[in-house]
LUMDRENKOL-725517 format. One line per 2 residues: their letters; for each residue x, y, z of C-alpha. Coordinates in Angstrom, 3 decimals. Layout:
% residues N
a) X Y Z  ... $
This chain:
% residues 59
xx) -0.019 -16.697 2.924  -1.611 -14.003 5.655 $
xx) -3.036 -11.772 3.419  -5.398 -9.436 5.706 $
xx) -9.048 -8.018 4.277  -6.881 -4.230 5.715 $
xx) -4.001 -5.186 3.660  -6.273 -5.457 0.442 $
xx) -8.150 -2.297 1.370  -4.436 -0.308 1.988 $
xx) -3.744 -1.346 -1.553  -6.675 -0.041 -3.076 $
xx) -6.591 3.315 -1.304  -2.649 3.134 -2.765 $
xx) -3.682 2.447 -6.329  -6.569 4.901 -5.920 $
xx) -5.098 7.828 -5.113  -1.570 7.218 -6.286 $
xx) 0.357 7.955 -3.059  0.962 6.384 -0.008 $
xx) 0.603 9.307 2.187  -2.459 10.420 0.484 $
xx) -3.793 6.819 0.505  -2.381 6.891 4.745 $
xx) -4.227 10.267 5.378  -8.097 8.571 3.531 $
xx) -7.422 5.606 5.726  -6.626 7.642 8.723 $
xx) -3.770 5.719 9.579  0.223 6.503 9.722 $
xx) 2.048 6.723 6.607  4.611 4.133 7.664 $
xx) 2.473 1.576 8.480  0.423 2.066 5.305 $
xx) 3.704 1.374 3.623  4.346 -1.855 6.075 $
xx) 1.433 -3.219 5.281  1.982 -3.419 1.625 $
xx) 5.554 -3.867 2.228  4.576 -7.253 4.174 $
xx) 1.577 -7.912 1.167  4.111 -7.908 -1.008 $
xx) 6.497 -10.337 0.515  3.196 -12.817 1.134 $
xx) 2.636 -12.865 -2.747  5.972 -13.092 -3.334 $
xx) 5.620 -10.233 -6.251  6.193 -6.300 -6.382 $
xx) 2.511 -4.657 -6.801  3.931 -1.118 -6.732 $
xx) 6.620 0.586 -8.066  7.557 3.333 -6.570 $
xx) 8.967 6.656 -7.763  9.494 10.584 -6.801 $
xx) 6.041 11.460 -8.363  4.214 9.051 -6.395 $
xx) 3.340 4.604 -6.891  1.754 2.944 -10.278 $
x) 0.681 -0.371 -9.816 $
C-alpha cells in the first residue's frame, strides 16, 4: 500500500467541498490529477471512497 500524506489531503479537500474541481481549484492543482490521485487511493485500499454523480461526489 503507497498511500501518500497528498493523497489523504486530495480526499479531504474532495469530501469537503463536494467536487473534484472545486476540491482541484483549493488545492491549486489540475482537476485530472486530483481525480488520479484518488483514482490510484482507491485502487491501494482496494475500496470505492467516492461515488460519483452529475451533482457532484458523497463519500
Amino acid at each position: 500500500m503507497s498511500m501518500s500524506i497528498r493523497a489523504m489531503q486530495c480526499f479531504v479537500a474532495v469530501v469537503s467541498t463536494g467536487s473534484i474541481s472545486r476540491a482541484a481549484a483549493a488545492l491549486h492543482v489540475a482537476q485530472p490529477a486530483l481525480s488520479l490521485q484518488i483514482r490510484n487511493l482507491e485502487e491501494d485500499l482496494g475500496v470505492v471512497l467516492l461515488h460519483r454523480s452529475a451533482r457532484g461526489v458523497t463519500p
